[in-house]
C-alpha positions as CSV (number, residue, x, y, z in Angstrom):
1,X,89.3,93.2,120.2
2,X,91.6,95.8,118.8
3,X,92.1,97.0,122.1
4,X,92.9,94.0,123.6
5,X,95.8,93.7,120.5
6,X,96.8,96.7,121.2
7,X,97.3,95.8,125.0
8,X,99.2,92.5,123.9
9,X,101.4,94.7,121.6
10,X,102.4,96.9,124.0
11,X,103.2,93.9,126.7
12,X,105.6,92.7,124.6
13,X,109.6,93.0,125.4
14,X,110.6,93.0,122.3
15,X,110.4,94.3,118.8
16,X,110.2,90.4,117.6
17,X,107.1,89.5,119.5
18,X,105.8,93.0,118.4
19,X,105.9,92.1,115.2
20,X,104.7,88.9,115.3
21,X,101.4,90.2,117.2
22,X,100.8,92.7,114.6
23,X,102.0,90.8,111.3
24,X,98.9,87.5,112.9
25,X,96.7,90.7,113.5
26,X,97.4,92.4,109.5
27,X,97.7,88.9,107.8
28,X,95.6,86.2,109.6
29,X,98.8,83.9,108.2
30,X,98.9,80.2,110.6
31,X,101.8,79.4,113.1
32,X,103.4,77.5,110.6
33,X,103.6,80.3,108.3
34,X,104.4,82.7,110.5
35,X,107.1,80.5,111.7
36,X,108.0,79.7,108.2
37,X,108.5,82.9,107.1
38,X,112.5,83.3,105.4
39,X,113.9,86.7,105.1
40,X,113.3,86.6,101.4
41,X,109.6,86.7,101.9
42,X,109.3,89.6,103.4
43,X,111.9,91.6,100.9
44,X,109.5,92.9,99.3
45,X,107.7,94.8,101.8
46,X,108.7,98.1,101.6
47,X,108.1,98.3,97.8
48,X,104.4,96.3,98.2
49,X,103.4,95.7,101.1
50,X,103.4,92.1,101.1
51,X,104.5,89.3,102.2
52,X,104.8,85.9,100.5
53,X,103.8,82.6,102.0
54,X,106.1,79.7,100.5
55,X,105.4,76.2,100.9
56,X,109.0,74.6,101.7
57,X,109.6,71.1,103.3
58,X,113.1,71.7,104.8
59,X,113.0,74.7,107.4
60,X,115.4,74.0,110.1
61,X,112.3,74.5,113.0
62,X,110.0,72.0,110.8
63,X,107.6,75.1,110.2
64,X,105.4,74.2,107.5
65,X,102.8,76.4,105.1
66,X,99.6,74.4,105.2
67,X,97.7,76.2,102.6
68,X,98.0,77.7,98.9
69,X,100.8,79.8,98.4
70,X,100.4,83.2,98.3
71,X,100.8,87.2,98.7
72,X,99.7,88.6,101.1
73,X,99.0,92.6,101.5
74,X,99.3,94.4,104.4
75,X,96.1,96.4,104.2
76,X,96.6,98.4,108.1
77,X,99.2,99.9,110.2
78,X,102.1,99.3,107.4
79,X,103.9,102.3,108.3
80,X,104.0,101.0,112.4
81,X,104.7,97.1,111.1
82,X,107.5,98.3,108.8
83,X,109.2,100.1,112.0
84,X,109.2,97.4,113.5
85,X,110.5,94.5,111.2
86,X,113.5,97.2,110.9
87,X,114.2,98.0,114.6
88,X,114.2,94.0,115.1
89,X,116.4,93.6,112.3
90,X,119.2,96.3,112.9
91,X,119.1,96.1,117.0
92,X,117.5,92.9,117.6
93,X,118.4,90.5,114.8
94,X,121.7,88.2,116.5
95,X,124.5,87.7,113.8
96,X,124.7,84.1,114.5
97,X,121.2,83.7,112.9
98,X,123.0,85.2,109.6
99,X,126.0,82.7,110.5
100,X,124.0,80.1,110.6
101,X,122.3,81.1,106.9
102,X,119.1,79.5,107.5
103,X,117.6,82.4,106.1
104,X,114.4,82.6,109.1
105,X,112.8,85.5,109.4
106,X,112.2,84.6,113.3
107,X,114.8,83.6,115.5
108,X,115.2,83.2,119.6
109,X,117.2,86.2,120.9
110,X,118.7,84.6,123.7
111,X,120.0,81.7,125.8
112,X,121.9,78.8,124.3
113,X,119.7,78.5,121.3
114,X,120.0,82.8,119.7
115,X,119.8,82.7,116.6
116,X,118.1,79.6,115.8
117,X,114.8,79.6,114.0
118,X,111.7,80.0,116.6
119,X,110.2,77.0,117.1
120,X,106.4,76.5,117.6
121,X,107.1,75.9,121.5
122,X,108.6,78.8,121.9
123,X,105.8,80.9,119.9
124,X,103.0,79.3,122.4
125,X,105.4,80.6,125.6
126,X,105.2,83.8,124.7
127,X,101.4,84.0,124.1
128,X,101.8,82.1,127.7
129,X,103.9,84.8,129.1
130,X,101.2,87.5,127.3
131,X,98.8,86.5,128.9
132,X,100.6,86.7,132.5
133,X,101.0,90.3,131.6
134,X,97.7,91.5,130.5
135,X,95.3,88.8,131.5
136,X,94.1,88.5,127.7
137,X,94.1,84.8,126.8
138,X,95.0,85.0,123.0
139,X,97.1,82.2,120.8
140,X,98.2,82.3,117.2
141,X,95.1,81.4,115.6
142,X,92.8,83.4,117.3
143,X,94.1,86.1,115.4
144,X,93.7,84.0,112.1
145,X,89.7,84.3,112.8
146,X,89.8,87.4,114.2
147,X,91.8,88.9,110.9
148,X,88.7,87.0,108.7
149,X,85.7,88.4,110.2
150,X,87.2,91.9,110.6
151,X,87.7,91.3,106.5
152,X,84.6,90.0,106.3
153,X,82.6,92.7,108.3
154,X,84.3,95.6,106.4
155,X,82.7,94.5,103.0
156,X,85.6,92.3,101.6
157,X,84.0,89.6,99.0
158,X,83.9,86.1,100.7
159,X,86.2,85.1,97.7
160,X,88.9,87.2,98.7
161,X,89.2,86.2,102.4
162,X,89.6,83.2,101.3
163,X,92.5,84.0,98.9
164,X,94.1,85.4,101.9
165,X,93.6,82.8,104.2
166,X,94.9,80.7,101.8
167,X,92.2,78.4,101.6
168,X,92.0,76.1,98.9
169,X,88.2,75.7,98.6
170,X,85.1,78.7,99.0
171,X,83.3,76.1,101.0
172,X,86.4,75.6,104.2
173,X,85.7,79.6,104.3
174,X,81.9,79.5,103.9
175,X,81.7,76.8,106.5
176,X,83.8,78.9,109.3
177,X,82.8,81.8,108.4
178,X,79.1,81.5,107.8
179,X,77.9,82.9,111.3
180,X,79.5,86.4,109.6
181,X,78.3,85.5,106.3
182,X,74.5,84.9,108.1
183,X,75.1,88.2,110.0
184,X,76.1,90.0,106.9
185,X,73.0,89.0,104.9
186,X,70.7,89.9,107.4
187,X,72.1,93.1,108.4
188,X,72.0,93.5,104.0
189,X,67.6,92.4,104.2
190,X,67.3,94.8,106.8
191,X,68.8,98.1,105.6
192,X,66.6,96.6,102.4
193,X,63.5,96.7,104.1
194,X,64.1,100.0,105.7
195,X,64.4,101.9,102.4
């Protein structure tokens, strides 16, 4: 629930694993592409909006993009998400992750490993420690399925959520998503047969 995001936002230590809570909440991206995520594809943000999911074979933390490549807009809570990314970068960002010119948009902060990319262990510790500190049990793609059937509920074409989800057939969306889908068209028949 929002509230329950809102919770695991505000649980967070630091303006890293805020962003990465809300940028799964806005974007409904996978772990790999959240994980994959360089610099570059998020320098367009302030202009658009959006960030880009890239496909590459050689990140340093073996992150990979599973599905198409792709734009994706931030449609809520751009103002708060661009706050953040900025307060990571100028007070949280360590310079041996700019050293190290890997180019990752996440890094560890700490500990013998700062400013290496974040690896997918480290992502599921701190849902782990999240959950010690709200009692909500949440992992990365929850929010994937969370992000498609709020889409989904507020009107958005099937079509499109599957653009943004990035996946590469109607019928992988269709298939998840039908329970919505089913909901959708009933809750349509029945305002129908009210008029």
């Amino acid at each position: 629930t929002d509230e329950q995001v809102t919770q695991l936002a505000n649980a967070c230590y630091t303006y890293r694993d805020r962003l990465i809570v809300m940028l799964l909440r806005e974007t409904g991206i996978r772990r790999g592409e959240l994980l994959g995520l360089h610099l570059v594809d998020v320098a367009d943000f302030d202009s658009r909006g959006r960030i880009k999911i890239v496909r590459r074979d050689d990140n340093p933390n073996g992150a990979k993009a599973k599905g198409t490549e792709r734009e994706i807009p931030v449609l809520h809570n751009r103002q708060e998400i661009q706050e953040t990314f900025y307060a990571y970068l100028l007070e949280e960002y360590p310079p041996e992750a700019e050293l190290a010119q890997h180019g990752m948009l996440f890094v560890n902060l700490d500990g013998k490993y700062t400013g290496k990319p974040m690896t997918s262990a480290r992502l599921n510790s701190l849902f782990y420690q999240l959950r010690d500190r709200t009692g909500v049990e949440a992992h990365p793609h929850l929010f994937r399925h969370t992000f498609a059937t709020r889409m989904l509920q507020a009107g958005y074409l099937d079509q499109y959520v599957q653009q943004l989800l990035g996946h590469k057939s109607i019928a992988t969306t269709k298939d998840i998503y039908s329970h919505v889908l089913d909901e959708m068209s009933l809750d349509t028949y029945l305002e129908k047969e009210e008029e």
